[in-house]
N, CA, C and O atoms as a GROMACS GRO file, in nm:
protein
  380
    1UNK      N    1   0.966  -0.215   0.221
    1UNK     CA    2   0.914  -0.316   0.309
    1UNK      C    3   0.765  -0.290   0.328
    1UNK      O    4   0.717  -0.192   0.384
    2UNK      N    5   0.690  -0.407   0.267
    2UNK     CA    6   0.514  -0.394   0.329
    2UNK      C    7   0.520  -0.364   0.475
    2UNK      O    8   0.602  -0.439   0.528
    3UNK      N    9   0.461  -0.280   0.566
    3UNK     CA   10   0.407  -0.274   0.689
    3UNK      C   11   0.274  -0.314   0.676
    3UNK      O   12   0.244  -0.405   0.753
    4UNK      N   13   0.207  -0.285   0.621
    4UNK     CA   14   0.037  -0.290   0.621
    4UNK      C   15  -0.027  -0.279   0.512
    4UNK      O   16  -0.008  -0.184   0.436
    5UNK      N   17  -0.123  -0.382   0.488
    5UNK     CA   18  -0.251  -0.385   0.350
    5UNK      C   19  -0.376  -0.395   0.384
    5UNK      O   20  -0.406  -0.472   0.475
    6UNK      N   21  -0.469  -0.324   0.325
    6UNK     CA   22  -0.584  -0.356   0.322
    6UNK      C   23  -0.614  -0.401   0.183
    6UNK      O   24  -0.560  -0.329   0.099
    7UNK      N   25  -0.692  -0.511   0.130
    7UNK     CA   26  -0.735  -0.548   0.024
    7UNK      C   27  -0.893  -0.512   0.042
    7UNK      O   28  -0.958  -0.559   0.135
    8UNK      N   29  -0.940  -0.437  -0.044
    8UNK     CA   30  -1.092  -0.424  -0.046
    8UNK      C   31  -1.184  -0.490  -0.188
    8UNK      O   32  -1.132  -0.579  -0.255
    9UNK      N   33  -1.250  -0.465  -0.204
    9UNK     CA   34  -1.303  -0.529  -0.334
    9UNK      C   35  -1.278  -0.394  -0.447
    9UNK      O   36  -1.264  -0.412  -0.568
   10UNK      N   37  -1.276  -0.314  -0.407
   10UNK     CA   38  -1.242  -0.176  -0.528
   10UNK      C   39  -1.126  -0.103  -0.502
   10UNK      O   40  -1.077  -0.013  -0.571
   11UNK      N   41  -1.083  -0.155  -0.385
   11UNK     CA   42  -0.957  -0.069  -0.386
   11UNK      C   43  -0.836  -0.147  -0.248
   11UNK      O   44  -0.865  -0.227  -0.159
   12UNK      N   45  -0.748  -0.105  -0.270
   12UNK     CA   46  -0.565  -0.142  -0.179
   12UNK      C   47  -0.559  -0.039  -0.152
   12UNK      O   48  -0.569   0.059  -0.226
   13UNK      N   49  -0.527  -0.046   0.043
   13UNK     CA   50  -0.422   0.085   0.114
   13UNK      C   51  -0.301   0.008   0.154
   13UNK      O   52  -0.299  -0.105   0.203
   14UNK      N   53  -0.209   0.079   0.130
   14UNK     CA   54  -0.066   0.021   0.172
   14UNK      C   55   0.019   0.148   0.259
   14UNK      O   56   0.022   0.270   0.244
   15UNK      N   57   0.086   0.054   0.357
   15UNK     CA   58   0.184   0.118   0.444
   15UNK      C   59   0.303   0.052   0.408
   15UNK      O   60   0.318  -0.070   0.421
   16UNK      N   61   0.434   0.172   0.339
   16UNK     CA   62   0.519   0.122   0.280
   16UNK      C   63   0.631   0.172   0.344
   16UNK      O   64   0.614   0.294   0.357
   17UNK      N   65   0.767   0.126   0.402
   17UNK     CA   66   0.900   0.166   0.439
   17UNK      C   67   0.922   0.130   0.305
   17UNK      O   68   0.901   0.028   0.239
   18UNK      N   69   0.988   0.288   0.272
   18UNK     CA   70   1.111   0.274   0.147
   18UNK      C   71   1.208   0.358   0.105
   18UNK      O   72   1.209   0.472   0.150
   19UNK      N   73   1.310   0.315   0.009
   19UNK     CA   74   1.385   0.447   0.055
   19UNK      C   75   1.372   0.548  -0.055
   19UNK      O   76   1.439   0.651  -0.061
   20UNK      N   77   1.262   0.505  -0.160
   20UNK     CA   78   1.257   0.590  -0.294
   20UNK      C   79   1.143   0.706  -0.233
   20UNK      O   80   1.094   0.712  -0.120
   21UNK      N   81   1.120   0.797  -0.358
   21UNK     CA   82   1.001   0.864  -0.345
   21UNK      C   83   0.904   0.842  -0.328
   21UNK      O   84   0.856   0.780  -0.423
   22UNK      N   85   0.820   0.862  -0.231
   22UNK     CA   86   0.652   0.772  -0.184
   22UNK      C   87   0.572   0.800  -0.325
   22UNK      O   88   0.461   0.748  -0.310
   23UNK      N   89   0.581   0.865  -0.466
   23UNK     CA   90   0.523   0.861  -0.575
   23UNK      C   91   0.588   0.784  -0.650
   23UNK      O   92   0.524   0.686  -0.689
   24UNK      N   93   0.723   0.797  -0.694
   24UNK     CA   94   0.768   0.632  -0.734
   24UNK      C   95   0.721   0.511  -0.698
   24UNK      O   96   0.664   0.426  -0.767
   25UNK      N   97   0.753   0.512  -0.574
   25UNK     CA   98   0.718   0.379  -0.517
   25UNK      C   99   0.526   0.326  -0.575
   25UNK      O  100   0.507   0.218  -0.630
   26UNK      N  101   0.435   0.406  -0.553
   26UNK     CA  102   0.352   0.386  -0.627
   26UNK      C  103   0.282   0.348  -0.720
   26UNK      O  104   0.188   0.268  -0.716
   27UNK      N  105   0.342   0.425  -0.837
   27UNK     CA  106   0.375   0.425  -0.956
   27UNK      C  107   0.452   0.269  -0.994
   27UNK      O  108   0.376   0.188  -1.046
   28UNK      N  109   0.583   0.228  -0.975
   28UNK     CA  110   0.601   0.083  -0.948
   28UNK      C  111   0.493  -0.021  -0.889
   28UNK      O  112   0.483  -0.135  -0.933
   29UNK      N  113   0.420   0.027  -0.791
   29UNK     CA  114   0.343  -0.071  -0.714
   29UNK      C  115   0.220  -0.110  -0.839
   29UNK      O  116   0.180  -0.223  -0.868
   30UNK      N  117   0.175   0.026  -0.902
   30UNK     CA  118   0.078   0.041  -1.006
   30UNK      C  119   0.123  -0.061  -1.078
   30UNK      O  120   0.097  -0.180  -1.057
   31UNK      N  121   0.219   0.000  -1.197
   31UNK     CA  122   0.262  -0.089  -1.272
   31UNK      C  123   0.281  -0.261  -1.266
   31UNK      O  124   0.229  -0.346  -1.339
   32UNK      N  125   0.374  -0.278  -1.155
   32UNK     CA  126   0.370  -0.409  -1.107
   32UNK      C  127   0.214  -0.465  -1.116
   32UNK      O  128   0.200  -0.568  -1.183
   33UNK      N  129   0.154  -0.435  -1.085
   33UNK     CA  130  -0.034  -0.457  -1.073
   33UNK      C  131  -0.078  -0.513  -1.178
   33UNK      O  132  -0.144  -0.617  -1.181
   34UNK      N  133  -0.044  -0.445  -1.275
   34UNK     CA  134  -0.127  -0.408  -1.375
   34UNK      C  135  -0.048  -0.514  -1.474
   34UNK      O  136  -0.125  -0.588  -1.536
   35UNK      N  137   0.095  -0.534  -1.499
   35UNK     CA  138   0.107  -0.621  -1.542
   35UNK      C  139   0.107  -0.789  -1.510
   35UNK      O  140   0.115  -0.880  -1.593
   36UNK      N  141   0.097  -0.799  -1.385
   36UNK     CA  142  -0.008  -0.937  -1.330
   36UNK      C  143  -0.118  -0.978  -1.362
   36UNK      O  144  -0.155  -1.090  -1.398
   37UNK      N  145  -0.208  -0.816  -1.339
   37UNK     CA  146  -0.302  -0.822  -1.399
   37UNK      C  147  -0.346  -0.878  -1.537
   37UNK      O  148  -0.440  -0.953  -1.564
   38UNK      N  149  -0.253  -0.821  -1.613
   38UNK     CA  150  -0.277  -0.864  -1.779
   38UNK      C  151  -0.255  -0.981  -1.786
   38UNK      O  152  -0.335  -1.051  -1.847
   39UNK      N  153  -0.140  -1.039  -1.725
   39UNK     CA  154  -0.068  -1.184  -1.776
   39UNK      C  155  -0.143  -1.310  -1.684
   39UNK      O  156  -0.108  -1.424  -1.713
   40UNK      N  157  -0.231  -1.295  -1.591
   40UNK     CA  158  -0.322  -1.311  -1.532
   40UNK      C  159  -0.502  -1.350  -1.656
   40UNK      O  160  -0.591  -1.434  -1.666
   41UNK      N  161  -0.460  -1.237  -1.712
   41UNK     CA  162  -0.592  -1.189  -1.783
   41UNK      C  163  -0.741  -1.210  -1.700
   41UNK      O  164  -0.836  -1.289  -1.708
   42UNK      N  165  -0.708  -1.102  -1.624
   42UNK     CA  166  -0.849  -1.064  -1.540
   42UNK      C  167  -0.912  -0.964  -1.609
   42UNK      O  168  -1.015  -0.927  -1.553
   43UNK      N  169  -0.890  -0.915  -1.695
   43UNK     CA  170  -0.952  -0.775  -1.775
   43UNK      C  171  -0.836  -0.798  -1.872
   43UNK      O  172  -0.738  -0.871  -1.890
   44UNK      N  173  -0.943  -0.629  -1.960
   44UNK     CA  174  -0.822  -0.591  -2.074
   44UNK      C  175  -0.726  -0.510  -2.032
   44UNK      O  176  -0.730  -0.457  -1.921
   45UNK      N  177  -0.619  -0.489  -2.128
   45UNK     CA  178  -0.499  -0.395  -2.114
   45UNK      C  179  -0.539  -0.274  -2.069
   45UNK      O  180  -0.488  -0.217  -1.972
   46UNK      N  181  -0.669  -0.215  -2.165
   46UNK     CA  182  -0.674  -0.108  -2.153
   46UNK      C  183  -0.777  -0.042  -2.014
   46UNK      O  184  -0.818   0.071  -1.984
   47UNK      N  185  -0.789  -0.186  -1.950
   47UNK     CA  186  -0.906  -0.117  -1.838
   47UNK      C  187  -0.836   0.001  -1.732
   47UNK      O  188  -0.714  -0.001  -1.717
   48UNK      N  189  -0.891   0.069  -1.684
   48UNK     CA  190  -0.877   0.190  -1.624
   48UNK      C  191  -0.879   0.099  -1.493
   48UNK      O  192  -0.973   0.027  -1.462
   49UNK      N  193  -0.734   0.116  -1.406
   49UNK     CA  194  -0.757   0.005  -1.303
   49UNK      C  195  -0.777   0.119  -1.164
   49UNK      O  196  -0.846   0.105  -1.063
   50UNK      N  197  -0.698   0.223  -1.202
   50UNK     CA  198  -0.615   0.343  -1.053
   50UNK      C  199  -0.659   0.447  -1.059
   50UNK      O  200  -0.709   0.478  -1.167
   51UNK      N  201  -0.660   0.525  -0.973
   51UNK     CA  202  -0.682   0.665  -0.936
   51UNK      C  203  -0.590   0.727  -1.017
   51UNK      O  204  -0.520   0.682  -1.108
   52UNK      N  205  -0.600   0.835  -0.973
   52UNK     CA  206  -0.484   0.960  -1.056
   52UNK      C  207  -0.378   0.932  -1.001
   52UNK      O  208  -0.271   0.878  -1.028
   53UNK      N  209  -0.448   1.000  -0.884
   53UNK     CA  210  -0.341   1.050  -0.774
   53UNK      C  211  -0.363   0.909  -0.673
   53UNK      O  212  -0.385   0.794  -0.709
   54UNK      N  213  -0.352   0.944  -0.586
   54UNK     CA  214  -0.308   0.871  -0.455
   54UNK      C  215  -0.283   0.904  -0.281
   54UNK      O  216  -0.214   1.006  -0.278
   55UNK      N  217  -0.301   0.876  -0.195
   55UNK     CA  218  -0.203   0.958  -0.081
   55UNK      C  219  -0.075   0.895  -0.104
   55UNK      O  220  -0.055   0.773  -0.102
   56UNK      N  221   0.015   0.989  -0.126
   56UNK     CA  222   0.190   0.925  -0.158
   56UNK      C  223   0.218   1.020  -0.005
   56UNK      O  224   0.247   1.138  -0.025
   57UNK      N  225   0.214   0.992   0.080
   57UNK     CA  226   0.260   1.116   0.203
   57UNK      C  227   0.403   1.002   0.266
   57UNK      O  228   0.403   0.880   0.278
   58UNK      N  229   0.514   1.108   0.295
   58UNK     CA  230   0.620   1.056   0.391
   58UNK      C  231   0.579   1.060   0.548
   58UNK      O  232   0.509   1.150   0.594
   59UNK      N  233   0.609   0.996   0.594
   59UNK     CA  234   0.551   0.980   0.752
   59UNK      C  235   0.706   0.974   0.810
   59UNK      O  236   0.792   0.890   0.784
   60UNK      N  237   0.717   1.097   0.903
   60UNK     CA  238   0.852   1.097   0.939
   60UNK      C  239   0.839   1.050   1.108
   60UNK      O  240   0.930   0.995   1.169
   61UNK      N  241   0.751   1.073   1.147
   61UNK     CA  242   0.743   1.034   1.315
   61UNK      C  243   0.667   0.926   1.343
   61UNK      O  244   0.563   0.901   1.283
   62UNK      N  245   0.726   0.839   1.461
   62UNK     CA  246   0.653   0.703   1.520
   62UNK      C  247   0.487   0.702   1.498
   62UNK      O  248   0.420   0.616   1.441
   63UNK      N  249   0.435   0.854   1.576
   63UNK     CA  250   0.274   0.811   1.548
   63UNK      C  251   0.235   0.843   1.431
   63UNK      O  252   0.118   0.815   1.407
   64UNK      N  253   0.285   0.885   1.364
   64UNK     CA  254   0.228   0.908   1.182
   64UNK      C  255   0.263   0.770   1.119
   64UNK      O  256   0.225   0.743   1.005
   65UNK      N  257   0.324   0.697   1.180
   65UNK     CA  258   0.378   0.552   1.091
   65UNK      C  259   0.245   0.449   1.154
   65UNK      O  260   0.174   0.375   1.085
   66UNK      N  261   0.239   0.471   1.310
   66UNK     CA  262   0.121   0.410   1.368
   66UNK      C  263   0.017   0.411   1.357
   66UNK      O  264  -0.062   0.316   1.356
   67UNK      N  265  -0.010   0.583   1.340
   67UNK     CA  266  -0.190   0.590   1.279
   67UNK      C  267  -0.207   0.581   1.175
   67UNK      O  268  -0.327   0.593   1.149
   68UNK      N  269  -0.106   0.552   1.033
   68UNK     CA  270  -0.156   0.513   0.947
   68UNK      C  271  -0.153   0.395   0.896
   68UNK      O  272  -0.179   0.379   0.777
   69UNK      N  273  -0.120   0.295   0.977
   69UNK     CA  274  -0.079   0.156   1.022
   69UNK      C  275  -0.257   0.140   1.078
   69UNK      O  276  -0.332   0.076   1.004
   70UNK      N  277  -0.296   0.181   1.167
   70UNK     CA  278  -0.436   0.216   1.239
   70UNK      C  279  -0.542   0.213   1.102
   70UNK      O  280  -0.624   0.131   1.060
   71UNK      N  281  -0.506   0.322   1.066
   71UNK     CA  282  -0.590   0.379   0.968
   71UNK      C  283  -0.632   0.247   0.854
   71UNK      O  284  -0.746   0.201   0.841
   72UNK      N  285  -0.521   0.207   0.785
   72UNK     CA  286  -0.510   0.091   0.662
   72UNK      C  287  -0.560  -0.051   0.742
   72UNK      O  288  -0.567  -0.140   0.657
   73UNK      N  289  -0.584  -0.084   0.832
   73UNK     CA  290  -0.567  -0.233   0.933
   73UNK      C  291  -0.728  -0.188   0.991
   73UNK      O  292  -0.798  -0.289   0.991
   74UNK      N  293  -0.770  -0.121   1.017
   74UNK     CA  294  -0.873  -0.077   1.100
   74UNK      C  295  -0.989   0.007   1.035
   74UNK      O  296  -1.105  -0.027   1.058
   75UNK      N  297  -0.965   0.112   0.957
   75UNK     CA  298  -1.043   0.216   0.908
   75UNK      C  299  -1.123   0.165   0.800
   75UNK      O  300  -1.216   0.237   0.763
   76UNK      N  301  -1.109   0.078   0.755
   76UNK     CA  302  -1.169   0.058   0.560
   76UNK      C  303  -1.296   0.045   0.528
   76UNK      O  304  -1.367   0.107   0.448
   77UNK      N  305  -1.329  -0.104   0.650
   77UNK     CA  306  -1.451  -0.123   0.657
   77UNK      C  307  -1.417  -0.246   0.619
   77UNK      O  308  -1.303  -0.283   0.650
   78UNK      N  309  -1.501  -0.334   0.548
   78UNK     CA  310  -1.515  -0.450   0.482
   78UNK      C  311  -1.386  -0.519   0.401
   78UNK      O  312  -1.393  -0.512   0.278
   79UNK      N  313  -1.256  -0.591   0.464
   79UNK     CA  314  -1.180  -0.619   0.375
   79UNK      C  315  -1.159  -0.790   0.258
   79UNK      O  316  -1.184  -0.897   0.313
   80UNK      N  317  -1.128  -0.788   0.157
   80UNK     CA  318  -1.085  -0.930   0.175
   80UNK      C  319  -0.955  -1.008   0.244
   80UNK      O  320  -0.945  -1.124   0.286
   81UNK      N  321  -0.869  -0.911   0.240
   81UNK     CA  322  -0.812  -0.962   0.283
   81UNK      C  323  -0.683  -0.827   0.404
   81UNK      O  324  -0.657  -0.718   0.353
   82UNK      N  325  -0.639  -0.853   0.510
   82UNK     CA  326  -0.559  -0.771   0.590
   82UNK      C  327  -0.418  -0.799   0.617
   82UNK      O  328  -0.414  -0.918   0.650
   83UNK      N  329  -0.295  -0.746   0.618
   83UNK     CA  330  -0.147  -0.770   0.635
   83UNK      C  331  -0.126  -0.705   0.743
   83UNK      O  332  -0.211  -0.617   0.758
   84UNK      N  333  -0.024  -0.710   0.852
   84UNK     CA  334   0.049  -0.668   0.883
   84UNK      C  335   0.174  -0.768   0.941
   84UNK      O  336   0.170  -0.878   0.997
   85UNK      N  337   0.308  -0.662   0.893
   85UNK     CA  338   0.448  -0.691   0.877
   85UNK      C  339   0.443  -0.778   1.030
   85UNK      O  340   0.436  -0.706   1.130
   86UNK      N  341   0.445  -0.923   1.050
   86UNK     CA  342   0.486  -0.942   1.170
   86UNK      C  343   0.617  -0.899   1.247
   86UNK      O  344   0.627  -0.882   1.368
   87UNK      N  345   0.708  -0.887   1.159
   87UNK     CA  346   0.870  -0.852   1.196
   87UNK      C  347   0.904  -0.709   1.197
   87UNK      O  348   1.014  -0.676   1.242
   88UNK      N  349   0.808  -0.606   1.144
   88UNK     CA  350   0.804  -0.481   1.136
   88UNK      C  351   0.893  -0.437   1.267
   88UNK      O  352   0.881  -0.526   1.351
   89UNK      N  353   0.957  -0.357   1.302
   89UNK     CA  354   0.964  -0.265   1.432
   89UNK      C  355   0.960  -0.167   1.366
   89UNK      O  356   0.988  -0.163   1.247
   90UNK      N  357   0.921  -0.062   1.442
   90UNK     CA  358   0.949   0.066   1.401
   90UNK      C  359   1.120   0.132   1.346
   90UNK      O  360   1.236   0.106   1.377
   91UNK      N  361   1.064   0.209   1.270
   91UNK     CA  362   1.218   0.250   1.158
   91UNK      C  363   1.274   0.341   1.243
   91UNK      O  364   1.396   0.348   1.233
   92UNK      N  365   1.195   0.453   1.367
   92UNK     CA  366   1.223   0.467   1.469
   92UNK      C  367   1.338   0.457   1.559
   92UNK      O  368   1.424   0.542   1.582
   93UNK      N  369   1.323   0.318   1.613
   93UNK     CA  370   1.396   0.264   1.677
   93UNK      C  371   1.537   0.208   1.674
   93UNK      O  372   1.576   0.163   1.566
   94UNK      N  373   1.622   0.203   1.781
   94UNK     CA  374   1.761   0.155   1.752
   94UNK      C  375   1.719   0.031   1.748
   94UNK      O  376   1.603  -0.001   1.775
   95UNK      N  377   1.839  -0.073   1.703
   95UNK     CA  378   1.860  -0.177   1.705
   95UNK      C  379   2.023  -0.217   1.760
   95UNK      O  380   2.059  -0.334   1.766
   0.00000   0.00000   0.00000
């Protein structure tokens, strides 16, 4: 589940609920990208689009889900474009 995006002009932060590995999930998100990208044809195949690495971190407590909710929505600077999950509640919480 998207919680939060920042779109910048050189780079995406994302806040992700999921239930895979926060480097899988990535790695998919990459991929997915990249083949839009192509079929799109905004560049070539071979352009160098991503980092290596990444922050892939699990956030197990309410304010680690919040400040980095904070962080991606607030911190970037200059975005084109901003998300957040209107229906989100915290994963936290009962229902």
């Amino acid at each position: 589940m998207l919680i939060a995006a920042h779109l910048g002009s050189t780079h995406v932060h994302l806040v992700i609920a999921a239930k895979e590995n926060p480097a899988r999930v990535m790695g998919d998100i990459k991929s997915y990208a990249s083949r839009a990208l192509n079929r799109a044809g905004y560049d070539g195949i071979r352009t160098k689009r991503w980092a290596v690495s990444g922050y892939k971190q699990y956030l197990w407590k309410p304010d680690e889900v919040q400040r980095a909710i904070d962080y991606v929505l607030n911190r970037q600077g200059k975005s084109l474009a901003v998300y957040k999950n209107p229906g989100f509640q915290s994963i936290f919480t009962k229902t």
